[in-house]
DSSP file (Angstrom, degrees, kcal/mol; ACC not computed):
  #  RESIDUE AA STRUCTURE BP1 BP2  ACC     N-H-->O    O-->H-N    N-H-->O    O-->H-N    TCO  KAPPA ALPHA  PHI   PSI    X-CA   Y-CA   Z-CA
    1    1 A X              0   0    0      0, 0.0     2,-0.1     0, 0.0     3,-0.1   0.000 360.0 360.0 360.0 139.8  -25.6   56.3   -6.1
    2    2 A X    >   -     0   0    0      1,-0.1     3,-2.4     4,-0.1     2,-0.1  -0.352 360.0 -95.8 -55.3 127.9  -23.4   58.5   -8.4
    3    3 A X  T 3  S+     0   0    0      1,-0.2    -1,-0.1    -2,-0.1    20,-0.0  -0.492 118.1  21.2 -56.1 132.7  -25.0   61.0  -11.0
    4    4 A X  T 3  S+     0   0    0      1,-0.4    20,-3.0    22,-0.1    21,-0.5   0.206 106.0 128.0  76.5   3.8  -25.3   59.1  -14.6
    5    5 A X    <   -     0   0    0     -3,-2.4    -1,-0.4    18,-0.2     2,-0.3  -0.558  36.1-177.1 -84.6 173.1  -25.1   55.6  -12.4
    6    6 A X        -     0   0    0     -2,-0.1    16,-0.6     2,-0.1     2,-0.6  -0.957  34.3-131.3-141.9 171.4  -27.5   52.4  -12.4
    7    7 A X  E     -A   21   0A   0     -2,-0.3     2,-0.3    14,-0.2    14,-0.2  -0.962  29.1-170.5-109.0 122.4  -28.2   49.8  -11.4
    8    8 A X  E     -A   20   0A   0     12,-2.5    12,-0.8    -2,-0.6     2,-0.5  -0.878  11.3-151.4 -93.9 136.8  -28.9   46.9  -14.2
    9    9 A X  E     -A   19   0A   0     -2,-0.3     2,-0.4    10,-0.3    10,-0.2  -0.998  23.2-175.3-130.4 106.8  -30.2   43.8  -13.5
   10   10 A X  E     -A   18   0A   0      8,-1.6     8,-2.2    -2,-0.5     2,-0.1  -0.914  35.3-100.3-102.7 146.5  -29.2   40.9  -15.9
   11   11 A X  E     +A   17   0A   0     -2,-0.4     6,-0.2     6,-0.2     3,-0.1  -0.260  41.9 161.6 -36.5  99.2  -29.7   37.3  -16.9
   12   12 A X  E     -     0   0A   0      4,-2.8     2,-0.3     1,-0.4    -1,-0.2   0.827  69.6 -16.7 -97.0 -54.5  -26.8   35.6  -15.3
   13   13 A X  E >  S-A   16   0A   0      3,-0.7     3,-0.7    -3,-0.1    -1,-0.4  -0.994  97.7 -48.3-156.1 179.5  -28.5   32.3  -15.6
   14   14 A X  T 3  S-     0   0    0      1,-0.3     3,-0.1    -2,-0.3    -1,-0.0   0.218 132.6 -13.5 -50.5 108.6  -32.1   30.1  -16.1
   15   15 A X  T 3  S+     0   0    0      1,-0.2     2,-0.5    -3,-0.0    -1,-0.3   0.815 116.9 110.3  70.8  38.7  -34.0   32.4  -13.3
   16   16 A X  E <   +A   13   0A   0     -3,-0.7    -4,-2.8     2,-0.0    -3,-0.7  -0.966  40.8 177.1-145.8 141.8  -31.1   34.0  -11.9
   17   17 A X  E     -A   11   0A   0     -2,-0.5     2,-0.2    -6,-0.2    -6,-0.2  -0.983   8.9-159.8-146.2 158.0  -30.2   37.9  -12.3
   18   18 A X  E     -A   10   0A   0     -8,-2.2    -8,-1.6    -2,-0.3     2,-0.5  -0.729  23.9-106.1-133.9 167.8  -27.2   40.1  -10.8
   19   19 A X  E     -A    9   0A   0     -2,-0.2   -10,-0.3   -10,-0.2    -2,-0.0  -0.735  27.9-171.6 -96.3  77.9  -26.7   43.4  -10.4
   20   20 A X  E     -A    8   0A   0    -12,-0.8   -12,-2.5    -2,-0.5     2,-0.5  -0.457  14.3-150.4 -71.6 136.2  -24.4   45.6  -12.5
   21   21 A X  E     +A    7   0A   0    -14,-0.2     2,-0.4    31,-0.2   -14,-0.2  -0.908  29.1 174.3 -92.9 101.2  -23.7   48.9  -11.6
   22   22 A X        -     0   0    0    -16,-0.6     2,-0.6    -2,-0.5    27,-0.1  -0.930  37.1-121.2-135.8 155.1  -22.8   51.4  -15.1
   23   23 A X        +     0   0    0     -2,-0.4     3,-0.2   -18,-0.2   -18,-0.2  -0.575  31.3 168.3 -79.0 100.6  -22.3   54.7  -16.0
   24   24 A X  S    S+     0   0    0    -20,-3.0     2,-0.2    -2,-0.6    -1,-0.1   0.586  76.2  27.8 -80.1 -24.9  -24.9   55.7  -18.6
   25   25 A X  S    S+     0   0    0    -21,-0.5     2,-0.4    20,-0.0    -1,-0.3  -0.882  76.0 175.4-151.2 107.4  -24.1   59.7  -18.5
   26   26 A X        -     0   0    0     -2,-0.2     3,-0.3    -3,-0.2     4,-0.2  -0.770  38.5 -97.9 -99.7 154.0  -20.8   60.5  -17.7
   27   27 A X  S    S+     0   0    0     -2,-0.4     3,-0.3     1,-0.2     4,-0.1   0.560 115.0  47.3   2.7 -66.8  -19.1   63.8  -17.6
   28   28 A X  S >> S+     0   0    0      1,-0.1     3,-2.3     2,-0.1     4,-0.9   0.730  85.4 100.1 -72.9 -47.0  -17.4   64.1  -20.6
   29   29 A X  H 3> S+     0   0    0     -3,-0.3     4,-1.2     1,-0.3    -2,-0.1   0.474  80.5  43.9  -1.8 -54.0  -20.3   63.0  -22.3
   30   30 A X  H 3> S+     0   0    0     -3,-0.3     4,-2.2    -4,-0.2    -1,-0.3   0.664 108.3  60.0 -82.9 -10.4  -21.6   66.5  -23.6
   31   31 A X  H <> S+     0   0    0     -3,-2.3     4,-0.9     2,-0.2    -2,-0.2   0.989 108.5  45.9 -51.9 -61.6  -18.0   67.5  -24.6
   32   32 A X  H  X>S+     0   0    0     -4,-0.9     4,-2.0     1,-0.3     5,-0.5   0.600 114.9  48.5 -80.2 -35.2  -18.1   64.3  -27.1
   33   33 A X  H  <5S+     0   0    0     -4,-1.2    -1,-0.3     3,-0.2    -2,-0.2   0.843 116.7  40.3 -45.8 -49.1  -21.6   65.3  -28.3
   34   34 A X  H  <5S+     0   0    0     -4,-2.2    -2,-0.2    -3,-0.1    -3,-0.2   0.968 125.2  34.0 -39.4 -72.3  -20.8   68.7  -28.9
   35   35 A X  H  <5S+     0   0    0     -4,-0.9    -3,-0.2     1,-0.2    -2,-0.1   0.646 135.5  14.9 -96.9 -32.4  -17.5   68.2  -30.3
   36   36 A X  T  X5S-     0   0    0     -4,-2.0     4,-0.6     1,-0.3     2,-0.3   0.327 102.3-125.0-122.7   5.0  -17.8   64.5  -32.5
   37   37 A X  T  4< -     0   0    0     -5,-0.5    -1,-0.3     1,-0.2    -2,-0.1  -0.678  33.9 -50.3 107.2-155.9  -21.5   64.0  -32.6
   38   38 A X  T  > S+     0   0    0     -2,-0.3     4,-2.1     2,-0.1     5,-0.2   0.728 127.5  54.4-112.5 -51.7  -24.1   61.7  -31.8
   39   39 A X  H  > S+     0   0    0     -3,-0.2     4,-0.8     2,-0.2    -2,-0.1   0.786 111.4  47.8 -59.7 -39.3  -22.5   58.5  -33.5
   40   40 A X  H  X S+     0   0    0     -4,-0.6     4,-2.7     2,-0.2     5,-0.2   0.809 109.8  60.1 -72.0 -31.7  -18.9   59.0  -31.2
   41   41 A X  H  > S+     0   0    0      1,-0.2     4,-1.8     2,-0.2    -2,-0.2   0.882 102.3  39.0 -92.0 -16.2  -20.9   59.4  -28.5
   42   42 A X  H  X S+     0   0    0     -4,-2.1     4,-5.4     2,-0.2    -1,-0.2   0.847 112.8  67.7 -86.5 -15.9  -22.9   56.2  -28.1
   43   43 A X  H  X S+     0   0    0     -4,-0.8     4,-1.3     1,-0.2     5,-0.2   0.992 101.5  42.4 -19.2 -94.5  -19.6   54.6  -29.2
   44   44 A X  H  X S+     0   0    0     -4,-2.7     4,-1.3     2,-0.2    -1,-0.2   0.730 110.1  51.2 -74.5  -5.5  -18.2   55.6  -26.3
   45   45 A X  H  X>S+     0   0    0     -4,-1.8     4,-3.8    -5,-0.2     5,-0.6   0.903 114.2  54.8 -48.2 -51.8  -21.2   54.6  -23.9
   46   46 A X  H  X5S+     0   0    0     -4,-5.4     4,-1.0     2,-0.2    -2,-0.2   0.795 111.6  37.9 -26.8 -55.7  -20.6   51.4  -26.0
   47   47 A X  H  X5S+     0   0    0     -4,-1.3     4,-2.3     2,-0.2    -1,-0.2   0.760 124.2  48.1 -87.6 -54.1  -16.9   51.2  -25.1
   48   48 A X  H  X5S+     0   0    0     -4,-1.3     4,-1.0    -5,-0.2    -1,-0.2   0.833 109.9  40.6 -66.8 -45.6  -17.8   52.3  -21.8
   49   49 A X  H  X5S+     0   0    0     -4,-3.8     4,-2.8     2,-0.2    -2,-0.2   0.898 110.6  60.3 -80.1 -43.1  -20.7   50.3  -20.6
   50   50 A X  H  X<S+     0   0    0     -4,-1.0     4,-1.7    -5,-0.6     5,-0.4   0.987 108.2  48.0 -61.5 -61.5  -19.2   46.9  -22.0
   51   51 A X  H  X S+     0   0    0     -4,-2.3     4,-1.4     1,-0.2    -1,-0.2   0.754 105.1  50.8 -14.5 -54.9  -16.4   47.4  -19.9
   52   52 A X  H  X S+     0   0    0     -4,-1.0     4,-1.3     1,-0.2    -2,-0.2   0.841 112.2  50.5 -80.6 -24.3  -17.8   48.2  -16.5
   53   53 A X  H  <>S+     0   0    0     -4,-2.8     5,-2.3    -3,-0.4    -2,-0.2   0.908 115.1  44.5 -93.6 -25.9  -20.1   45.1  -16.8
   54   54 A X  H  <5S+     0   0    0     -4,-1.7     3,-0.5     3,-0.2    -2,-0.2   0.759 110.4  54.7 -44.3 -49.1  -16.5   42.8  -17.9
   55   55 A X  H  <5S+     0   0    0     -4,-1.4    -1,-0.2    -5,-0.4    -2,-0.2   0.981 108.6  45.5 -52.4 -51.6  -14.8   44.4  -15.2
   56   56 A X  T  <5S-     0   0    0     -4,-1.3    -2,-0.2     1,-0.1    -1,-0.2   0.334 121.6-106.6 -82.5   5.3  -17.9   43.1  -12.8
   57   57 A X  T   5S+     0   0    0     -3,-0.5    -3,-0.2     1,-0.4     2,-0.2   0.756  85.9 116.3  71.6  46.2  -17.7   39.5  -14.5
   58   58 A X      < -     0   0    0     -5,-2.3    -1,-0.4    -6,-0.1     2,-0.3  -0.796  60.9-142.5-133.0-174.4  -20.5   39.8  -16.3
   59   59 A X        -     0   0    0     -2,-0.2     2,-0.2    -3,-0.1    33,-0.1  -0.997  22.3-142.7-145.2 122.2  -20.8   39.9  -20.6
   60   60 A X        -     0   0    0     31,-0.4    33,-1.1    -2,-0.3     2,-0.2  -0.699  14.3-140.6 -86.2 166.2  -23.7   42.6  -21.9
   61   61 A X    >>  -     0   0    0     31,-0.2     4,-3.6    -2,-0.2     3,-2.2  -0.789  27.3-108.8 -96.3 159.6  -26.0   41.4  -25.3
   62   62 A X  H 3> S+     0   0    0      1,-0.3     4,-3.7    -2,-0.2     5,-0.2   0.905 127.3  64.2 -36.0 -45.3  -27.1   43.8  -28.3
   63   63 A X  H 3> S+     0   0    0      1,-0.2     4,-2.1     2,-0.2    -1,-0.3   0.860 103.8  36.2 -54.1 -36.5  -30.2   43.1  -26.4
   64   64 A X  H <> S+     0   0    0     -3,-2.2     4,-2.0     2,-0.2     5,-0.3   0.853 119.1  50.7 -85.3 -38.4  -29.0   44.9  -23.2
   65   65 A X  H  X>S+     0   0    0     -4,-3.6     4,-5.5     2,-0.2     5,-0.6   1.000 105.9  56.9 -47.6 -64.6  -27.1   47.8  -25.3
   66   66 A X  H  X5S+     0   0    0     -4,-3.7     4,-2.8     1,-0.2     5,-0.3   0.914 114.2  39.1 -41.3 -63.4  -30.5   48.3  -27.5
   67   67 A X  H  <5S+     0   0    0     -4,-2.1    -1,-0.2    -5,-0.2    -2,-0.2   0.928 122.0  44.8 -54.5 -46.9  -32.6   49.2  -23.7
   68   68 A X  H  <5S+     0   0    0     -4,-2.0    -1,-0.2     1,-0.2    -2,-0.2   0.863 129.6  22.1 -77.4 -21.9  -29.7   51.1  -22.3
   69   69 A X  H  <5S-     0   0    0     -4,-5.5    -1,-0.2    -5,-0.3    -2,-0.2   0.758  93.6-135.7-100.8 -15.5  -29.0   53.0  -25.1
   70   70 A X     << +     0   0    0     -4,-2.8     2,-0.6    -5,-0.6    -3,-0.1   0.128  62.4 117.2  76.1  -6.7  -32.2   53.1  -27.3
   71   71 A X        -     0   0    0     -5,-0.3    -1,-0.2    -6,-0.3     5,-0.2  -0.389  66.9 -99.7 -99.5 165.7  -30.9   52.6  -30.3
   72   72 A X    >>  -     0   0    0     -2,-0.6     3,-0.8     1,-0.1     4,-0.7  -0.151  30.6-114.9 -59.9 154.1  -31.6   49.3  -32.8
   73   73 A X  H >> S+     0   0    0      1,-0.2     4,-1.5     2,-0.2     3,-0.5   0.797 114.0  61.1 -60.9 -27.7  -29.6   46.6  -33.1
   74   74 A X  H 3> S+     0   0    0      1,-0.2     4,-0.9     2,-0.2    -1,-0.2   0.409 101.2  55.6 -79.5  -2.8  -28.7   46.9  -36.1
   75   75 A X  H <> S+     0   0    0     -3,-0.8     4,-3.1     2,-0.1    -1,-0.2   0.768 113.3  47.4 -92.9 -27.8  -27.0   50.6  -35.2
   76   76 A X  H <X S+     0   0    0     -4,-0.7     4,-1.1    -3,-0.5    -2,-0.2   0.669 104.1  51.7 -96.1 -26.0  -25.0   48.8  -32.7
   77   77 A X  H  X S+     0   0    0     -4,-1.5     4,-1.5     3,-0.2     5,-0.2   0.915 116.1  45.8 -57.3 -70.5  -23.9   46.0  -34.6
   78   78 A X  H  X S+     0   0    0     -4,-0.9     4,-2.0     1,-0.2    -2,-0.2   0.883 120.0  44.4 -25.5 -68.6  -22.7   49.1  -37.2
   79   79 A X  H  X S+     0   0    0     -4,-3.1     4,-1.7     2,-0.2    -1,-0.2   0.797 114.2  44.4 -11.9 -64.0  -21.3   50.7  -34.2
   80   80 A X  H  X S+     0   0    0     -4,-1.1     4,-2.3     2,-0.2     3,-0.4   0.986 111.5  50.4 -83.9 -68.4  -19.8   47.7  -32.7
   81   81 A X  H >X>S+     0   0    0     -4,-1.5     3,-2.5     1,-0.2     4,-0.9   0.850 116.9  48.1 -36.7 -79.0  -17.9   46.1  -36.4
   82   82 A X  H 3X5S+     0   0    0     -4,-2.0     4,-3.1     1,-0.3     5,-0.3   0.803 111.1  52.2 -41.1 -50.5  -16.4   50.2  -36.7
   83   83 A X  H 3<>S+     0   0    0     -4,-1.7     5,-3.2    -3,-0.4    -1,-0.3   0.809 110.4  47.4 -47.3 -40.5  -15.3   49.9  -32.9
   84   84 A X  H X<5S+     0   0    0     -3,-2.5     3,-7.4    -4,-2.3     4,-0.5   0.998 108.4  50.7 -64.6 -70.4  -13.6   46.9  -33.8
   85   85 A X  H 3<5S+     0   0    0     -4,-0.9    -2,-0.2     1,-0.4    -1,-0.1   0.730 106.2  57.7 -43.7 -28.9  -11.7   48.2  -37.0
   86   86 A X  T 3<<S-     0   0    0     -4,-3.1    -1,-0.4    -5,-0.7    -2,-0.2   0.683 127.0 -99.7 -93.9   2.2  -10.5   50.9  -35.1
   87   87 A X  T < 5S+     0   0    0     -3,-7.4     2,-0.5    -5,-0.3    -2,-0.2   0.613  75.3 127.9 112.2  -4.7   -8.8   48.5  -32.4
   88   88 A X      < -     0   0    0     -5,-3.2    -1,-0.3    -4,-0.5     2,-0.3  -0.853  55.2-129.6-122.8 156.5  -11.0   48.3  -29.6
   89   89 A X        -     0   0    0     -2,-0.5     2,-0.8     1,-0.1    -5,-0.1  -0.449  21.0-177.6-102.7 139.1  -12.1   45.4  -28.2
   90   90 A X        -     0   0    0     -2,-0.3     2,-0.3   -40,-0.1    -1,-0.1  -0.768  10.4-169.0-119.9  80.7  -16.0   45.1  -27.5
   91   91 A X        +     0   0    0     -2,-0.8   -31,-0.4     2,-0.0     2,-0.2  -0.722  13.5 168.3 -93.5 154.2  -16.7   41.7  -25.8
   92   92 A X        -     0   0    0     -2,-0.3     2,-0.4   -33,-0.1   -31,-0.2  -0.956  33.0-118.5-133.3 153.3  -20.7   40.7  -25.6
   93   93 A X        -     0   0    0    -33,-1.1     2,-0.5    -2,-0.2   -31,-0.2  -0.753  27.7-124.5 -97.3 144.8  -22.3   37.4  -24.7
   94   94 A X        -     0   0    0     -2,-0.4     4,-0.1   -33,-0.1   -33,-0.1  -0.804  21.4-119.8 -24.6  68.6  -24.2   35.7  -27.1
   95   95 A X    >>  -     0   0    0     -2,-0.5     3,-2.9     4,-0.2     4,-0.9  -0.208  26.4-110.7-114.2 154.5  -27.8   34.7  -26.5
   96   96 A X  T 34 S+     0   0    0      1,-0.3    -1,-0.1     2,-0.2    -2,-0.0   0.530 112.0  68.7 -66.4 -27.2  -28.9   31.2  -26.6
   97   97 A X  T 34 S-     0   0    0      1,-0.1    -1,-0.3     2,-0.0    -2,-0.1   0.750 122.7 -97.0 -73.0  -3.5  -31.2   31.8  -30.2
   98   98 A X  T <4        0   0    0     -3,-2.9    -2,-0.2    -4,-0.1    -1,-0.1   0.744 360.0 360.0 106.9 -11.9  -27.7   32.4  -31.9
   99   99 A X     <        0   0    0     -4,-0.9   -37,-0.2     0, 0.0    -4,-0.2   0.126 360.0 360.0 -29.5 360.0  -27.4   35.9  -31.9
Protein backbone atom coordinates (compact mmCIF):
# COMPACT_ATOMS: atom_id res chain seq x y z
CA UNK A 1 0.00 0.00 0.00
CA UNK A 2 1.00 3.66 -0.95
CA UNK A 3 2.34 6.15 1.71
CA UNK A 4 -0.80 8.41 3.00
CA UNK A 5 -3.15 5.37 1.63
CA UNK A 6 -6.08 3.27 3.44
CA UNK A 7 -8.05 1.16 3.42
CA UNK A 8 -11.77 2.20 4.66
CA UNK A 9 -14.33 0.00 5.27
CA UNK A 10 -18.00 1.33 4.77
CA UNK A 11 -21.64 0.60 5.07
CA UNK A 12 -22.67 -0.29 1.59
CA UNK A 13 -25.78 -1.95 2.84
CA UNK A 14 -27.97 -3.65 6.10
CA UNK A 15 -24.70 -5.86 7.21
CA UNK A 16 -22.67 -5.41 4.16
CA UNK A 17 -19.27 -3.21 4.01
CA UNK A 18 -16.72 -2.58 1.02
CA UNK A 19 -13.53 -1.57 0.86
CA UNK A 20 -12.44 1.92 -0.31
CA UNK A 21 -9.02 2.61 -0.82
CA UNK A 22 -8.10 6.88 -0.07
CA UNK A 23 -5.49 9.10 0.12
CA UNK A 24 -5.49 10.69 3.62
CA UNK A 25 -1.86 12.42 3.34
CA UNK A 26 -0.87 13.24 0.13
CA UNK A 27 2.22 15.07 -1.09
CA UNK A 28 1.22 18.35 -1.59
CA UNK A 29 -0.36 18.32 1.57
CA UNK A 30 2.34 20.18 3.68
CA UNK A 31 2.79 22.81 0.84
CA UNK A 32 -1.09 23.65 1.37
CA UNK A 33 -0.63 23.73 5.11
CA UNK A 34 2.23 25.83 5.05
CA UNK A 35 1.23 28.10 2.49
CA UNK A 36 -3.01 28.41 3.02
CA UNK A 37 -3.49 26.93 6.43
CA UNK A 38 -5.25 24.43 8.23
CA UNK A 39 -8.84 25.27 6.95
CA UNK A 40 -7.56 24.92 2.87
CA UNK A 41 -6.08 21.98 3.81
CA UNK A 42 -8.91 19.72 5.13
CA UNK A 43 -10.77 21.27 2.24
CA UNK A 44 -8.81 19.69 0.03
CA UNK A 45 -8.70 16.19 1.83
CA UNK A 46 -12.44 16.97 1.63
CA UNK A 47 -12.41 17.51 -2.20
CA UNK A 48 -10.06 14.79 -2.35
CA UNK A 49 -11.30 11.94 -0.35
CA UNK A 50 -15.03 12.44 -1.60
CA UNK A 51 -13.87 11.90 -4.93
CA UNK A 52 -11.68 8.70 -4.66
CA UNK A 53 -14.62 7.05 -2.86
CA UNK A 54 -17.25 8.37 -6.14
CA UNK A 55 -14.74 7.28 -8.40
CA UNK A 56 -14.99 3.67 -6.51
CA UNK A 57 -18.95 3.84 -6.64
CA UNK A 58 -19.29 4.49 -3.39
CA UNK A 59 -20.90 7.99 -1.61
CA UNK A 60 -18.86 9.08 1.89
CA UNK A 61 -21.25 10.66 5.06
CA UNK A 62 -20.23 13.73 7.49
CA UNK A 63 -20.06 10.71 9.60
CA UNK A 64 -17.19 9.06 7.64
CA UNK A 65 -15.40 12.69 6.95
CA UNK A 66 -15.70 13.44 10.95
CA UNK A 67 -13.44 9.77 11.72
CA UNK A 68 -11.11 10.34 8.79
CA UNK A 69 -10.47 13.69 9.29
CA UNK A 70 -11.23 14.42 13.10
CA UNK A 71 -12.91 17.25 12.82
CA UNK A 72 -16.90 17.86 13.94
CA UNK A 73 -19.54 17.86 11.79
CA UNK A 74 -20.47 20.89 12.05
CA UNK A 75 -16.80 22.17 10.64
CA UNK A 76 -17.41 20.05 7.71
CA UNK A 77 -20.78 21.09 7.01
CA UNK A 78 -19.04 24.89 7.18
CA UNK A 79 -16.33 23.41 5.03
CA UNK A 80 -18.50 21.60 2.66
CA UNK A 81 -21.47 24.87 2.02
CA UNK A 82 -17.86 27.23 1.29
CA UNK A 83 -16.69 24.23 -1.14
CA UNK A 84 -19.81 24.51 -2.76
CA UNK A 85 -19.91 28.41 -3.24
CA UNK A 86 -16.69 28.30 -4.66
CA UNK A 87 -17.92 25.76 -7.51
CA UNK A 88 -16.92 22.49 -6.49
CA UNK A 89 -19.01 19.70 -6.28
CA UNK A 90 -18.96 17.64 -2.91
CA UNK A 91 -21.37 14.61 -3.38
CA UNK A 92 -22.11 12.64 0.21
CA UNK A 93 -24.77 10.00 0.88
CA UNK A 94 -27.26 10.76 3.33
CA UNK A 95 -27.85 8.49 6.27
CA UNK A 96 -31.15 6.88 6.85
CA UNK A 97 -31.92 9.30 10.37
CA UNK A 98 -32.19 12.31 7.78
CA UNK A 99 -28.92 13.76 7.93
Amino acid sequence: MDLGKLKYYIAARKQEYRTLMLTLVDAADEDTLSSQGLSELRKKRIVRLTEEAQKQGMLLTYEDLNALLLSSVSTLKRDINSLKREGYVVSLRRRRNGQ
